[in-house]
N, C-alpha and C positions, 0 to 999 in steps of 0.2 A: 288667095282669099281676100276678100273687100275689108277695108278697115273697121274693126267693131263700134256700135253692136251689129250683128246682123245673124240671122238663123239659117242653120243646111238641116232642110228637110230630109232625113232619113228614111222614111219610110210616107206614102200617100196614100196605101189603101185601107178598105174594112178590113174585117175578122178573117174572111173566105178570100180574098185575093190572094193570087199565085201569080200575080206579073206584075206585081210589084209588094216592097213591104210594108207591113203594117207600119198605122200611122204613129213615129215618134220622130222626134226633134232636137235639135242640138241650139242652146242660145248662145251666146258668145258675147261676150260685154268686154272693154278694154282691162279688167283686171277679176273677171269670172266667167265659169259658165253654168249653165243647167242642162242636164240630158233630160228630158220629157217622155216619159215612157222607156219601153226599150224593144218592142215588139213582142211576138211568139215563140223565140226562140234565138240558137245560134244566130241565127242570120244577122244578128246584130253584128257581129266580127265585123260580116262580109261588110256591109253598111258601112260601118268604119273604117275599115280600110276604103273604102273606094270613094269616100269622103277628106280622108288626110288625115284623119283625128284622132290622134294617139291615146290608148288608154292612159295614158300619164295625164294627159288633159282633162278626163272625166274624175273630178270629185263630188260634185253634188250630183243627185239622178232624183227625180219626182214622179211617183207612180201615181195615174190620178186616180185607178180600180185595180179591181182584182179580176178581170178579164183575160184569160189567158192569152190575148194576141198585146195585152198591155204589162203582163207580170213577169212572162217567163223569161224573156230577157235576159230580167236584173237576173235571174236567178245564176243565167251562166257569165254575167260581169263580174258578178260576186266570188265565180268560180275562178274567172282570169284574171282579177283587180288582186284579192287576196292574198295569191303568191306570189304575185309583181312586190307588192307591199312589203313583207317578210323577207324577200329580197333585197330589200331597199332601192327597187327599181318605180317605186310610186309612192308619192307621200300620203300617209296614214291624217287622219280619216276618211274612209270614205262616207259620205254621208247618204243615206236615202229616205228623200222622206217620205212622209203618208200619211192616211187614215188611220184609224186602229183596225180596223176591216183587214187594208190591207197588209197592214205588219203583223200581223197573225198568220193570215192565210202565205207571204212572203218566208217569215220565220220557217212556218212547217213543211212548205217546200225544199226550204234547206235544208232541215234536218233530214229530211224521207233522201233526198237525192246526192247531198255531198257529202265531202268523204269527211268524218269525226276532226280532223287537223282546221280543213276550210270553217265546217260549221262553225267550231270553236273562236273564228276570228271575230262570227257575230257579237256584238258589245265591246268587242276591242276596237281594232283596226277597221271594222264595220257596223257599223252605226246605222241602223235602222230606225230612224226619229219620227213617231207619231207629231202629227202636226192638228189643231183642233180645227175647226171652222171658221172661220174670222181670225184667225191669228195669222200673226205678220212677224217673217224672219227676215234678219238681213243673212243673203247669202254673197259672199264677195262684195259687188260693188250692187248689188242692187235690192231694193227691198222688195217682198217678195209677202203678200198676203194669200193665204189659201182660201178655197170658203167651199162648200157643200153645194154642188149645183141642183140639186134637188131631183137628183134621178129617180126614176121609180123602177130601175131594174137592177141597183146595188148601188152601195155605197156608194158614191164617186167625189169625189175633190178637183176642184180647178184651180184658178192663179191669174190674181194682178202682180204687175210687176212694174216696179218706176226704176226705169232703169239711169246709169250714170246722168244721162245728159236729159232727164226729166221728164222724157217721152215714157208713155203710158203702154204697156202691152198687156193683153188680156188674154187667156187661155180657156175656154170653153171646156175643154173637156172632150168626151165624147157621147156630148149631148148639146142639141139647140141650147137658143137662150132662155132658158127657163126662168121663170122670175129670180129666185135667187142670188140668177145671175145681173139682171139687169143694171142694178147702181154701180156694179163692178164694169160693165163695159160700156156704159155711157159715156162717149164722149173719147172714147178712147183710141190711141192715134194707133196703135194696130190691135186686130181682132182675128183669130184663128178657129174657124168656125169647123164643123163640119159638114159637108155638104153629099148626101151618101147616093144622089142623084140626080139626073135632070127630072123638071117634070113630065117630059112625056113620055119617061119611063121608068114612072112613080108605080104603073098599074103593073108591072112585070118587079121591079126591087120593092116596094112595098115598105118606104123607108118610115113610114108613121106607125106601124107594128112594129117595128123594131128599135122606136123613139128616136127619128132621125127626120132630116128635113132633104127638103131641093133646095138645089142651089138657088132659085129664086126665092125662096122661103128666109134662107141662109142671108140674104142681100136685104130683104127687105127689112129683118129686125137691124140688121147692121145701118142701115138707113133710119131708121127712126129712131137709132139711140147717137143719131151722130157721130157716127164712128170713122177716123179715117180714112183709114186702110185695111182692105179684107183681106183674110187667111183664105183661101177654101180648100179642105185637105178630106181625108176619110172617106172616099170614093170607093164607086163599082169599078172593078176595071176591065169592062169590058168595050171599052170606047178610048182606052191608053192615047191612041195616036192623034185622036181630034178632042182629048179631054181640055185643052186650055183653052181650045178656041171656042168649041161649044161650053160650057160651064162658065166661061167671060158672059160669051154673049149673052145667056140667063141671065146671069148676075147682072149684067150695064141697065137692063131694063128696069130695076130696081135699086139700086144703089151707083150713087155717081162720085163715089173715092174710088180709089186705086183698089184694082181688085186682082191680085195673084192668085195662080191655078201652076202651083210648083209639080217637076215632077220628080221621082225620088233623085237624092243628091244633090238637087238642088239647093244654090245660096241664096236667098235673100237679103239685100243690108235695108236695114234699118234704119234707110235715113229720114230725116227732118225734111217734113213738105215745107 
């Protein structure tokens, strides 16, 4: 692994991909990290493992919804963090944060699916921390402001982050830049957009019924908020093998920073242009 900070893309597709996984992310700072998301399921493990990244490494986890390819996840970390803990094989707390949407809808998935012993760790050794709008945690070494990206298809929550060495990272969500979002990733030296298409085959995904953008759509707010460096994640994947080269080339046409098209497993570092 490259020296922190730097991010391993976990998972790079939408909801309905089956050739690769749903989109979450690993951040990694010199003395923290945040897991972003956790996918649809088990497959989180696999992800993990085939990344390096031991669950002793995962103490914070930030849900941005309650979208099953974004909640279930946590639900089975929660299952194998728990009795790692209790073991004294992981240091307690584990923290996850959220909306109140979605520690609600989190909470009652635990209860309905795991066993009375785990459940019970909620409020103990698992920590389920509702986070407001505009509020600002320090997580490990970096601060970390949440805000409401103004979805109209559920709650959702995003994330500025200044991380140790001053640089700015922004988290979209899973959704465009909605205004909301705007004063948050202006200007910001990386930006992690979603991009759920190309355009010429916007008329077959159909990603503005489903409040989602192209990747030149993707490029061009990143361009007029002066942004450094583009994320482009939350893909179809039905174009896997020429996704980086075609979804660049989109993007180059409107945005002239550095524009990454990771694909799952992939590292990112973080460094200063």
């Amino acid at each position: 692994m490259p020296t922190p900070p730097y991010i391993t893309m976990l998972g790079t597709g939408n909801a309905m991909c089956t050739r690769c996984y749903n989109t979450c992310f690993y951040l990694r700072t010199p003395d923290g990290s945040l897991l972003v998301d956790a996918g649809g399921g088990n497959g989180i493990f696999r992800q993990l493992y085939r990344a390096d990244i031991p669950f002793e490494s995962i103490n914070n986890i930030f849900i941005t919804h309650a979208h099953p390819d974004h909640i279930l996840g946590a639900v089975w970390l929660v299952r194998k963090i728990s009795p790692l803990i209790y073991k004294g094989k992981h240091k307690a707390p584990l923290r996850i944060y959220c909306n109140d949407v979605v520690a609600a809808t989190l909470t009652q998935i635990c209860q309905l699916v795991l066993t009375n012993k785990i459940f019970a760790s909620i409020g103990d050794t698992i920590l389920i921390t509702t986070v407001n709008d505009q509020q600002t945690v320090n997580i490990d070494d970096m601060q970390i402001t949440f805000f409401d990206n103004g979805s109209d298809k559920v709650r959702q929550f995003a994330f500025h982050a200044l991380l140790p060495d001053q640089q700015t990272l922004v988290c979209l969500g899973d959704e465009p830049c909605n205004p909301p979002a705007e004063r948050y990733a202006n200007g910001a030296d990386w930006l992690l957009s979603e991009a759920f298409c190309l355009t010429k085959d916007a008329d077959n995904f159909r990603p503005h019924e489903k409040h989602h953008s192209t990747a030149a759509e993707a490029a061009a707010k990143a361009q007029q908020l002066g942004v450094k460096n583009l994320i482009l994640y939350h893909t179809e994947d039905t174009h896997l093998t020429t996704r980086r080269l075609t979804y660049t080339a989109e993007a180059k046409q409107h945005f002239n920073g550095n524009i990454f098209v990771p694909d799952d497993i992939e590292t990112i570092p973080l460094a200063k242009s």
